[in-house]
C-alpha positions as CSV (number, residue, x, y, z in Angstrom):
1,X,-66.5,-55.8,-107.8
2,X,-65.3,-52.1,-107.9
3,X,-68.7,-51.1,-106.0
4,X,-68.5,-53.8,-103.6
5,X,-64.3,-52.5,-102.8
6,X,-65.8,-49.1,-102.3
7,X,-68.3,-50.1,-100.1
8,X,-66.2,-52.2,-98.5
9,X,-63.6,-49.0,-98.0
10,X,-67.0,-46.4,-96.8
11,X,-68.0,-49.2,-94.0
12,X,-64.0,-49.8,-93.0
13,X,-64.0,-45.7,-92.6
14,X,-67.1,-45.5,-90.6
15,X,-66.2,-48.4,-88.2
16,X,-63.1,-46.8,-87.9
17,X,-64.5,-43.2,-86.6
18,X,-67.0,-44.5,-84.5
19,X,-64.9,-46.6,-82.6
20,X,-62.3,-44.1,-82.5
21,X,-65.4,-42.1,-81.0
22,X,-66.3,-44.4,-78.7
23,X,-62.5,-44.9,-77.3
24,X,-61.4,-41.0,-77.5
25,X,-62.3,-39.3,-73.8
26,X,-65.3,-37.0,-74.3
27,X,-63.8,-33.2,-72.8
28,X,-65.2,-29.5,-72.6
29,X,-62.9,-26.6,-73.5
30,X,-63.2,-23.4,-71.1
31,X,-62.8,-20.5,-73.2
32,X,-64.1,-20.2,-77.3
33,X,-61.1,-17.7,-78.2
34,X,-57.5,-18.6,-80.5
35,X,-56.1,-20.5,-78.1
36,X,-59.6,-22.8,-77.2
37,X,-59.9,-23.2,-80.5
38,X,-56.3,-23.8,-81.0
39,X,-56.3,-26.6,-78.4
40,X,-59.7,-28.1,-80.1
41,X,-58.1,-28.1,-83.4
42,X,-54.6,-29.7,-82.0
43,X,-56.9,-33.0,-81.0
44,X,-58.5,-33.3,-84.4
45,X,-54.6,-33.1,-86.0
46,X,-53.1,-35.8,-83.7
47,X,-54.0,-39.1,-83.1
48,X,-55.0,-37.5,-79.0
49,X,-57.0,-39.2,-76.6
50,X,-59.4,-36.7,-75.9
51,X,-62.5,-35.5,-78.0
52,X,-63.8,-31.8,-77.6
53,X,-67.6,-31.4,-77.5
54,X,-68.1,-28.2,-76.3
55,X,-66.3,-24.6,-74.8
56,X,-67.5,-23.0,-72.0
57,X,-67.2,-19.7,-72.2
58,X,-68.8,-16.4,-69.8
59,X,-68.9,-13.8,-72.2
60,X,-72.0,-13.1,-73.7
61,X,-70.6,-12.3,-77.1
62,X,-69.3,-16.2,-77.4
63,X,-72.4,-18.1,-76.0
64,X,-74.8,-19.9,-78.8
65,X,-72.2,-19.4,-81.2
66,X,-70.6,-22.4,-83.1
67,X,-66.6,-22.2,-83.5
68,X,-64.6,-24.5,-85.3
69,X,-68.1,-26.8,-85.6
70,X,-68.0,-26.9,-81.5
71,X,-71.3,-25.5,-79.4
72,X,-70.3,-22.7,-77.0
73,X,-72.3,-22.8,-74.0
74,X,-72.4,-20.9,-70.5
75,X,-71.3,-22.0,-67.7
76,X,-74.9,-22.3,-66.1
77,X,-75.2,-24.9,-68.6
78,X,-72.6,-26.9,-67.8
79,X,-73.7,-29.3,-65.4
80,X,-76.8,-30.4,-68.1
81,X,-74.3,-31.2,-70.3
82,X,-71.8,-33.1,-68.5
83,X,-74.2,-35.1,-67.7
84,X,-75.4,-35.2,-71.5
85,X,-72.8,-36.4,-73.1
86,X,-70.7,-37.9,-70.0
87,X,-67.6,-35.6,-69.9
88,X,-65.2,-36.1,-66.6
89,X,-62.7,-33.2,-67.9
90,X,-62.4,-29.8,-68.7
91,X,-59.3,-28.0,-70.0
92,X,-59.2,-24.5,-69.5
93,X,-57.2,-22.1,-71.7
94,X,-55.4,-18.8,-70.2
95,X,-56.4,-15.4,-70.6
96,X,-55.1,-11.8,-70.1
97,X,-57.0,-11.6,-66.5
98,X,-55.7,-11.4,-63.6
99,X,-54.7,-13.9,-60.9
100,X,-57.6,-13.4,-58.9
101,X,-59.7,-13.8,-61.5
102,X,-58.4,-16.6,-62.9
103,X,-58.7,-18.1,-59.3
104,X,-62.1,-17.4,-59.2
105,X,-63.3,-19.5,-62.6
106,X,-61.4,-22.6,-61.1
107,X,-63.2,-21.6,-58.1
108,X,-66.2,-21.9,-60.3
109,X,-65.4,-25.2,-62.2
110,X,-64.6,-26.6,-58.6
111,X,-68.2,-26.8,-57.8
112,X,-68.3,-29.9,-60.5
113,X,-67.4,-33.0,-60.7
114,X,-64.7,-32.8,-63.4
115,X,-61.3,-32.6,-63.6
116,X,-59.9,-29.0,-64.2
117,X,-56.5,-28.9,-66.6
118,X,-55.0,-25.6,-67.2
119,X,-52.6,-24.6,-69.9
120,X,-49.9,-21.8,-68.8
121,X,-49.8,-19.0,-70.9
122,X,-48.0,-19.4,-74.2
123,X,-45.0,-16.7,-75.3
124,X,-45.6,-16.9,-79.0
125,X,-44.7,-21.0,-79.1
126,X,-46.9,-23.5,-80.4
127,X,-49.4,-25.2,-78.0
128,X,-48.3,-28.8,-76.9
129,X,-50.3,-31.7,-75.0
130,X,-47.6,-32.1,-72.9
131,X,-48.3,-28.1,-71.6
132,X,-51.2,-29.3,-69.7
133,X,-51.2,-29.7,-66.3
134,X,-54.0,-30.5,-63.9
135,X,-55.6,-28.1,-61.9
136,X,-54.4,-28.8,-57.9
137,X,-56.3,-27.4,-54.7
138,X,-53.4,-24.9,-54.6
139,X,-54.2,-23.1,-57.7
140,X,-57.7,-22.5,-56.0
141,X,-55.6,-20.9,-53.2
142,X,-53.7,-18.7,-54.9
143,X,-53.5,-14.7,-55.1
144,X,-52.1,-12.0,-57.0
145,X,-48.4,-12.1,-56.1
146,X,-46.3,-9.1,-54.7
147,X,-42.9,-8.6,-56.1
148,X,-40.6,-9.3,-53.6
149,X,-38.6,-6.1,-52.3
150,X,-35.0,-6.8,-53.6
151,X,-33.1,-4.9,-50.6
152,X,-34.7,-6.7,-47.7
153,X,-34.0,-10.2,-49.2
154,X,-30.6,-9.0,-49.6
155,X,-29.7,-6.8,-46.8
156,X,-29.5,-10.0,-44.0
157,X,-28.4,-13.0,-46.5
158,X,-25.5,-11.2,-49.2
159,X,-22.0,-12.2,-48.3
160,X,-23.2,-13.4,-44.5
161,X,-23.1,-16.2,-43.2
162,X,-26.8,-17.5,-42.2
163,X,-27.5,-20.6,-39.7
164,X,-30.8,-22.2,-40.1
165,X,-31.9,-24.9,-37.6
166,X,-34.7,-27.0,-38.3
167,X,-33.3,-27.5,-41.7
168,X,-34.7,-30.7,-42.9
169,X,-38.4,-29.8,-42.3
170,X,-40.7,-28.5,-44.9
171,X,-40.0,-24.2,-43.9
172,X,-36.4,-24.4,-43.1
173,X,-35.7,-26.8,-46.4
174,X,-37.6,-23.7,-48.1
175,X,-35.7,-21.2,-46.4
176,X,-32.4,-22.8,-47.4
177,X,-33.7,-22.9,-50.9
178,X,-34.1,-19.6,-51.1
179,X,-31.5,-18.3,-49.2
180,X,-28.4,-19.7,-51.5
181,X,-29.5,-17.5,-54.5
182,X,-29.5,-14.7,-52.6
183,X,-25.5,-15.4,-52.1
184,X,-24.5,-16.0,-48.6
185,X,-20.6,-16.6,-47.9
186,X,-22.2,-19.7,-45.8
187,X,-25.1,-21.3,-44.8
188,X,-24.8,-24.1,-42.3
189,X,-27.7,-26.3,-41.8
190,X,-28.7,-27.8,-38.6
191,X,-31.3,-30.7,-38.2
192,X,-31.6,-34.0,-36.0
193,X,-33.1,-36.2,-38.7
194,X,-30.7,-38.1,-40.6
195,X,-33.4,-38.6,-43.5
196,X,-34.4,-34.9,-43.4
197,X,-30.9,-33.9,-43.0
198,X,-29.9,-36.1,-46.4
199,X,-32.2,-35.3,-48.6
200,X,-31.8,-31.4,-47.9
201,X,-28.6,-31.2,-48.8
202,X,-28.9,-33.4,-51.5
203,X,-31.8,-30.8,-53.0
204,X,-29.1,-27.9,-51.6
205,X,-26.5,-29.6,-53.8
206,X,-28.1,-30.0,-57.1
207,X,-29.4,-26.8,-56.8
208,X,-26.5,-25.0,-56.5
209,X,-23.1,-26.6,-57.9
210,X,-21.9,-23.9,-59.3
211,X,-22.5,-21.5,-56.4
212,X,-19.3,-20.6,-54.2
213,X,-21.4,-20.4,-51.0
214,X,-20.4,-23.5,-48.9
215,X,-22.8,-25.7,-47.3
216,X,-22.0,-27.2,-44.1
217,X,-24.6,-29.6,-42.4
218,X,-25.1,-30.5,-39.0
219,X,-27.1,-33.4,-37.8
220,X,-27.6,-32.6,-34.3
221,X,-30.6,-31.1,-31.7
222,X,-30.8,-27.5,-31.7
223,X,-31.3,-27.9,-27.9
224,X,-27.7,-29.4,-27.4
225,X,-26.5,-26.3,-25.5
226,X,-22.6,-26.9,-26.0
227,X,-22.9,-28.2,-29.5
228,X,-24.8,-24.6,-30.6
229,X,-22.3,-22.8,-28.2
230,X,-19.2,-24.2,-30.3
231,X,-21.1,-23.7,-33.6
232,X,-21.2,-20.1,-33.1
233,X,-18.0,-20.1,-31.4
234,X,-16.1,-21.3,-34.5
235,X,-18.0,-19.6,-36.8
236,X,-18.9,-15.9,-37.6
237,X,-22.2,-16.5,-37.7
238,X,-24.7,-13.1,-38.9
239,X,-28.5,-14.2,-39.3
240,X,-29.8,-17.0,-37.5
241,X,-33.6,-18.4,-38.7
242,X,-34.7,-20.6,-35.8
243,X,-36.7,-23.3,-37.7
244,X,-36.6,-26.3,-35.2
245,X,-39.4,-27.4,-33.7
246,X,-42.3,-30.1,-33.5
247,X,-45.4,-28.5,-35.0
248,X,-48.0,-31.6,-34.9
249,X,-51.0,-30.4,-32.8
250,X,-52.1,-33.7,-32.1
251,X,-48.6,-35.6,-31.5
252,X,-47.4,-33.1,-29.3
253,X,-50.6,-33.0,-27.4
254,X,-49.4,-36.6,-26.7
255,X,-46.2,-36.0,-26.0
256,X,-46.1,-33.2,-23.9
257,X,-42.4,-33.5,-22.4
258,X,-40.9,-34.0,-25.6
259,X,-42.9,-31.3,-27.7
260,X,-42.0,-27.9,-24.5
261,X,-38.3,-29.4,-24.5
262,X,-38.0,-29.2,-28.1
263,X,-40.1,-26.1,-29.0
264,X,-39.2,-24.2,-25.7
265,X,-35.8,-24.5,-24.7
266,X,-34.4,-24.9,-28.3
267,X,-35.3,-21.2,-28.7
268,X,-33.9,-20.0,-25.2
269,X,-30.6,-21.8,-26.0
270,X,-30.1,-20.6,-29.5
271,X,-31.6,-16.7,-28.8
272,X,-29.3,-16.9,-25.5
273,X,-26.3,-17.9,-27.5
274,X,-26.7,-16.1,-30.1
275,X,-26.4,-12.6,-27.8
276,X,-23.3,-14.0,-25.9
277,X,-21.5,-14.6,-29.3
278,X,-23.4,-10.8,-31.0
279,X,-24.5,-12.9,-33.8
280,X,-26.6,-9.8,-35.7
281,X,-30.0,-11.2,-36.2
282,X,-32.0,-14.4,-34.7
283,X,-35.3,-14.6,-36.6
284,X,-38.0,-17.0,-35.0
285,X,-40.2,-18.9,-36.9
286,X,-43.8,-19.0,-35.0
287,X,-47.4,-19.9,-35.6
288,X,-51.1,-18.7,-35.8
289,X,-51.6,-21.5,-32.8
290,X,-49.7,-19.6,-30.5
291,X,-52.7,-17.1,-30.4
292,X,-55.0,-17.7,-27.5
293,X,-53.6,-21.0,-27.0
294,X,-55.5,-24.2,-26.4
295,X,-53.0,-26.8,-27.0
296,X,-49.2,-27.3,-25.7
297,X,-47.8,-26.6,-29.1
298,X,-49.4,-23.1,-29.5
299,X,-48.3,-22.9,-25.6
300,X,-45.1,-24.1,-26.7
301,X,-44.7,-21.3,-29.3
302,X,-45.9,-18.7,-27.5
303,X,-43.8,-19.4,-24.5
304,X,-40.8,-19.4,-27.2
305,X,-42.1,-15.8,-28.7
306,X,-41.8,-14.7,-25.0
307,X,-38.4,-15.8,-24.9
308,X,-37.1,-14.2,-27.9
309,X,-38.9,-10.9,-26.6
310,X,-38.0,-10.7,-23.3
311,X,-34.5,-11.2,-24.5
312,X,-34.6,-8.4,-27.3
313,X,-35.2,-5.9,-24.4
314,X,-31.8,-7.3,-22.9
315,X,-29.7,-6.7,-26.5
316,X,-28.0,-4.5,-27.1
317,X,-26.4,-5.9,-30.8
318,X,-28.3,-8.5,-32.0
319,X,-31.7,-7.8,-33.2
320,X,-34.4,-10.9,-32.1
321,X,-38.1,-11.1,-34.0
322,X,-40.6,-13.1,-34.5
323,X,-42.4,-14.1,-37.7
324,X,-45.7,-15.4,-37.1
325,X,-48.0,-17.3,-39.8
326,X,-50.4,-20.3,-40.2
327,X,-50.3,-23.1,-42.3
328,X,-47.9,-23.8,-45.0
329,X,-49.2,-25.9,-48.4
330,X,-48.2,-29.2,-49.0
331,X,-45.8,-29.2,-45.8
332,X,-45.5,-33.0,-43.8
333,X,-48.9,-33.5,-42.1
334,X,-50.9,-30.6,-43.7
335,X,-54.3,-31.4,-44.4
336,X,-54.0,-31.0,-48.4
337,X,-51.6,-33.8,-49.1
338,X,-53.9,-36.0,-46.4
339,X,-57.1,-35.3,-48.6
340,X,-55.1,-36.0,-51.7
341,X,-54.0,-39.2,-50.8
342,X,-57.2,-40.4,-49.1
343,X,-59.3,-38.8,-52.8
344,X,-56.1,-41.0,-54.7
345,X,-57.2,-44.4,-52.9
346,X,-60.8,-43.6,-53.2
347,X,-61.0,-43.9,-49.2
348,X,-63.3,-41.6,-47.2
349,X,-62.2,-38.1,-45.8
350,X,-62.1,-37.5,-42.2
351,X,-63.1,-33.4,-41.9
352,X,-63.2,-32.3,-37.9
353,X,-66.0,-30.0,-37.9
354,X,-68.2,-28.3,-40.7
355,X,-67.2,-24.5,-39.8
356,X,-63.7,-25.6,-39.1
357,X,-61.2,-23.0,-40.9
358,X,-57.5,-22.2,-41.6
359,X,-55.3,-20.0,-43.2
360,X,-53.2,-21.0,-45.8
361,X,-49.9,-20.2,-48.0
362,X,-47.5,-21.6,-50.1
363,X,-44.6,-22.2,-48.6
364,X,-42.3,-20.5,-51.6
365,X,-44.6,-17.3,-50.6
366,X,-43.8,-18.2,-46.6
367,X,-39.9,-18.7,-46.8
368,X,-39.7,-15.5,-49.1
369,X,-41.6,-13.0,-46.5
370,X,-39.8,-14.3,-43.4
371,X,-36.5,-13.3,-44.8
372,X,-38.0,-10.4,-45.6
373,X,-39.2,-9.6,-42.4
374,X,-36.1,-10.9,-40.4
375,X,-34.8,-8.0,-42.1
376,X,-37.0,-5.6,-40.5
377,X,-36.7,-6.8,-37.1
378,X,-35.1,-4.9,-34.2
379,X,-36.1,-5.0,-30.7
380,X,-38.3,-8.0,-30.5
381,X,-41.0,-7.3,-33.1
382,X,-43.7,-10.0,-33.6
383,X,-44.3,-10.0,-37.5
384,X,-47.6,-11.2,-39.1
385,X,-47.7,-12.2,-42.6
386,X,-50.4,-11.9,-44.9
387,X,-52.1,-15.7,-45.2
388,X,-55.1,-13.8,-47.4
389,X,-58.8,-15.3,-45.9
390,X,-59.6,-18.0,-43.8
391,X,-60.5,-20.9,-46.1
392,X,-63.0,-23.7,-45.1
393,X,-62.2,-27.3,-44.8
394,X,-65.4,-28.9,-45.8
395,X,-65.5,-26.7,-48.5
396,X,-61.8,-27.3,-49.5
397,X,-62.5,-31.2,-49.2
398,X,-65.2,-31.1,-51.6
399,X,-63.9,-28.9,-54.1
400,X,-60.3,-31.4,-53.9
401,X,-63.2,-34.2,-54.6
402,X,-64.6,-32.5,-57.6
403,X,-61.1,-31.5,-58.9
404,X,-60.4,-35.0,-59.7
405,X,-63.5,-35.2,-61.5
406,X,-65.3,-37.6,-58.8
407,X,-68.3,-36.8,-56.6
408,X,-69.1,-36.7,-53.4
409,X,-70.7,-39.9,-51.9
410,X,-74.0,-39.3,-50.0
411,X,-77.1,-41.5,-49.2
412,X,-74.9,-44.4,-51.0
413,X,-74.7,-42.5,-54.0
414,X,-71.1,-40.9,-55.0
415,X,-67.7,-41.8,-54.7
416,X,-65.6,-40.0,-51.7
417,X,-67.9,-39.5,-48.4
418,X,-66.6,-37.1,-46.5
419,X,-67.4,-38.1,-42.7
420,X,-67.0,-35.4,-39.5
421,X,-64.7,-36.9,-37.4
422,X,-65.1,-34.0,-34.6
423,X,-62.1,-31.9,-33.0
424,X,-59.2,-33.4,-31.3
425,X,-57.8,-31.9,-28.1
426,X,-55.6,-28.8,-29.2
427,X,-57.5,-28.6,-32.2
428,X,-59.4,-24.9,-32.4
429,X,-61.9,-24.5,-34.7
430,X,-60.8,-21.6,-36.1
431,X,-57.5,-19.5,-35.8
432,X,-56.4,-16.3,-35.9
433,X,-52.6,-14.4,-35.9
434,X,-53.1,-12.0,-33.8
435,X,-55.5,-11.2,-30.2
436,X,-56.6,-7.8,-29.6
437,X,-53.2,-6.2,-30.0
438,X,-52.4,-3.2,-32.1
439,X,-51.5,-4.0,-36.0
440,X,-49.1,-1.7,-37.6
441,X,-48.5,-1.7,-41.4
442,X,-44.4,-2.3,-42.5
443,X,-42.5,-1.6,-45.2
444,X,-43.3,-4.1,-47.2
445,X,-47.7,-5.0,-48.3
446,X,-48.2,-8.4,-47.4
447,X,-46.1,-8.0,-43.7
448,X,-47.7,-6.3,-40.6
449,X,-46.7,-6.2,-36.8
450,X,-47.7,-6.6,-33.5
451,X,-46.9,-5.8,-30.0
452,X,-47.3,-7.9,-27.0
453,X,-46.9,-7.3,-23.4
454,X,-43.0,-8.2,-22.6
455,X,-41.8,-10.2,-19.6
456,X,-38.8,-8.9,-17.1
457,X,-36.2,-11.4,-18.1
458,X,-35.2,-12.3,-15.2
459,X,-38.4,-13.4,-13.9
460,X,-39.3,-15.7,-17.1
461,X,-35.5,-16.9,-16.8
462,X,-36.6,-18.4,-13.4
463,X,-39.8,-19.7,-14.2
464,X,-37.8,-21.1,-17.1
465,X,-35.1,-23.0,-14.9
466,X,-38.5,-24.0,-12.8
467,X,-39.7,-25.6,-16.1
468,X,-36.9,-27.2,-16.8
469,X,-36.6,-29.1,-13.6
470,X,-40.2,-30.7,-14.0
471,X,-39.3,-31.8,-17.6
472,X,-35.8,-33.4,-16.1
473,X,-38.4,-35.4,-14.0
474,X,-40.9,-35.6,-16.3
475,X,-43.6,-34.6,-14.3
476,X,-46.0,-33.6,-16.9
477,X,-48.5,-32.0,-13.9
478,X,-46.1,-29.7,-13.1
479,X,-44.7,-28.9,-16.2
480,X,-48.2,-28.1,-17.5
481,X,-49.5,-25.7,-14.5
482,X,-45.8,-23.8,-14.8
483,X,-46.7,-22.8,-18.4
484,X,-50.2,-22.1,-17.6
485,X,-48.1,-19.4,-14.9
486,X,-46.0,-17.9,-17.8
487,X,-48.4,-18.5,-20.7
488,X,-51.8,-16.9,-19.2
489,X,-54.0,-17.0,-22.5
490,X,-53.2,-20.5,-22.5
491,X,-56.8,-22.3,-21.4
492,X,-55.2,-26.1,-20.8
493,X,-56.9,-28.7,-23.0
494,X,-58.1,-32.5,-21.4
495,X,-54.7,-35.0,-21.0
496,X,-56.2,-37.6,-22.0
497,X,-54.3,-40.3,-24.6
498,X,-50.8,-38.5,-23.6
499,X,-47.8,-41.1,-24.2
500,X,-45.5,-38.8,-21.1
């Protein structure tokens, strides 16, 4: 009976770790060093759900080697044995290189169909499951960081009082965010959404309870002339950051009246009022889309970069600019968050054209240079930041696919197809910051600037009034050959579909 309770116990034992086998999620460990092996060791100790097979590791000193009973293979070999034994993940361990090159493995593992988990770089603390964090299609996009220079985030924002309209939206949210660290006496927000305006300030609040600048909010239209008149009126106001516009290509192609009123004659009423109350800066926030225009929000933009040049010739003390960029990560509408929800419900992605490309930042990175730049502005400046190279969308689609660790459906086979859904008007294929004009380094590495030609004033102040006479009758026609007249890089895109 004692040999048959032994047996008994052997069998119990090897049920037990071949089920446990069988339940535990086969994973691949990138990079055989202390803290690989640290990580495969952590999921032998605790009852974890994952079972390491394998590292993956690029240097040629660590490849056919065994550690810690664990193959280490390179990463040509990878996609054989994924499909070998089955794994879906891969968790990849930091290292002493730099960003770039760190970018440039997940770049790598992208090209798989696996999901990619990174652990952050440990400070001497023990490793913890709960450190892991999945790879996103941001950390693909990012790039060695520049400090940011101290005095020009200070030099407009410490002890002034800063006005930022557009407040509620993804940039001037941002901007506010970072703005109150930097210890303003005030910051007044401005935004017409009562959602967007509420959930701003309560982010603003929690951030900052303990900070003695006061918040003051403002749910009202930047274009409300009086209202913006009295706000400066009242109050001493020193920076401006003119956020406020509508940015959607496609919904302002539709809504041409709306989208000019908004983006155009918001700018001219706050740069305008800004100079009659010598308010010391008035920073506009701009787009790559205003570039060679071919839709009525780049027209829009541009047309509001005109403005806020034409009027820096006229001041005498407040400095205008322009801050120029393209698109912002994970802002409302942006293509990333789109993908990600489409790749979440295992629905199709719609991708406009194969060579289709854009530039892209985060919008911590964004907020950060545009204060800095504000600060350099003086007589009308147009400021280009840094958004890196152009990335492509296909490519970015598929890699977003792979990333959470499905593959891309083709001839029936695959889980995500990813189907060309062709350009819509105001949709460029590609974009660009800056046309023909000179580019002129600044003070700071990641911030250039450009010159364009500069309108008399007086003459776009007309065409202006002309403009704003067709939108009070909402004669689209007219209001659409006037900024043809003012914007001439503008090459009008087909009406067709427009709600005005």
């Amino acid at each position: 009976s004692l040999v048959i309770g032994s047996r008994l116990s052997m069998y119990l034992l090897l049920f037990w770790e071949f089920t446990e086998k069988k339940r535990r999620i086969p994973v691949a460990i990138y990079g055989a060093d202390k803290i690989g092996r640290q990580l495969a060791t952590l999921w032998r100790d605790i009852d974890s759900d994952y079972r390491p097979l394998f590292f993956i590791d690029e240097r040629q000193e660590n490849q056919s080697q065994e550690v810690g009973g664990l193959r280490v293979y390179p990463l040509q070999a990878l996609a054989r044995q994924l499909k070998k034994h089955r794994v879906r993940d891969i968790f990849v361990v930091p290292s002493s290189v730099s960003t770039d090159a760190r970018v440039e493995i997940l770049n790598k593992l992208s090209s798989y169909p696996i999901k990619v988990r990174v652990l952050p770089a440990t400070t001497g603390h023990d490793l913890r499951v709960e450190d892991i964090q999945p790879v996103r299609i941001e950390d693909l996009l990012e790039r060695e960081k520049v400090p940011p220079n101290q005095t020009l985030l200070e030099r407009d924002i410490k002890g002034n009082n800063i006005l930022v309209t557009g407040a509620g939206g993804s940039i001037g949210s941002q901007l506010c965010k970072q703005i109150l660290p930097l210890q303003p006496a005030k910051l007044f927000v401005v935004e017409q959404s009562e959602y967007a305006l509420f959930r701003v300030m309560n982010e603003l609040t929690n951030m900052h309870k303990s900070a003695r600048t006061k918040i003051i909010s403002f749910l009202e239209s930047a274009t409300n002339e009086r209202f913006i008149d009295n706000l400066l009126a009242d109050n001493k106001i020193d920076v401006i950051y003119h956020v406020a516009a509508y940015k959607h290509v496609s919904l302002v192609e539709e809504n041409m009246i709306s989208g000019v009123a908004n983006n155009v004659f918001s700018t001219q009423v706050v740069a305008e009022s800004a100079l009659r109350h010598n308010v010391g800066c008035f920073v506009l926030i701009s787009t790559d889309k205003a570039v060679q225009p071919i839709s009525v929000m780049g027209a829009s933009k541009r047309l509001a970069e005109m403005i806020v040049q034409a009027l820096a010739a006229q001041s005498d003390k407040t400095r205008l600019c322009t801050v120029r960029f393209g698109n912002v990560m994970g802002t409302s509408g942006s293509v990333i968050p789109l993908f990600q929800e489409q790749i979440n419900k295992r629905k199709a992605i719609y991708v406009t054209d194969p060579q289709a490309e854009r530039y892209f930042m985060t919008v911590e990175e964004a907020a950060q240079l545009i204060i800095q730049a504000g600060a350099m502005g003086d007589k009308g400046e147009i400021f280009l930041l840094d958004m890196g190279g152009a990335i492509n969308i296909l490519e970015m689609a598929k890699k977003m696919i792979h990333l959470s660790g499905l593959e891309i459906k083709e001839n029936g086979k695959g889980d995500i197809e990813i189907i060309q859904s062709g350009l819509r008007p105001g949709e460029k294929l590609k974009e660009q910051l800056y046309s023909g004009s000179q580019i002129y380094p600044t003070q700071h590495p990641k911030i250039t600037r450009t010159t364009e030609s500069v309108e008399d004033w007086q003459r776009l102040s007309d065409k202006l009034s002309e403009l704003a006479e067709h939108i009070q009758r909402r004669d689209a026609a007219k209001i659409e050959k006037s900024i043809r007249g003012m914007v001439t890089s503008y090459r009008i895109n087909t009406d067709e579909g427009r709600n005005d």
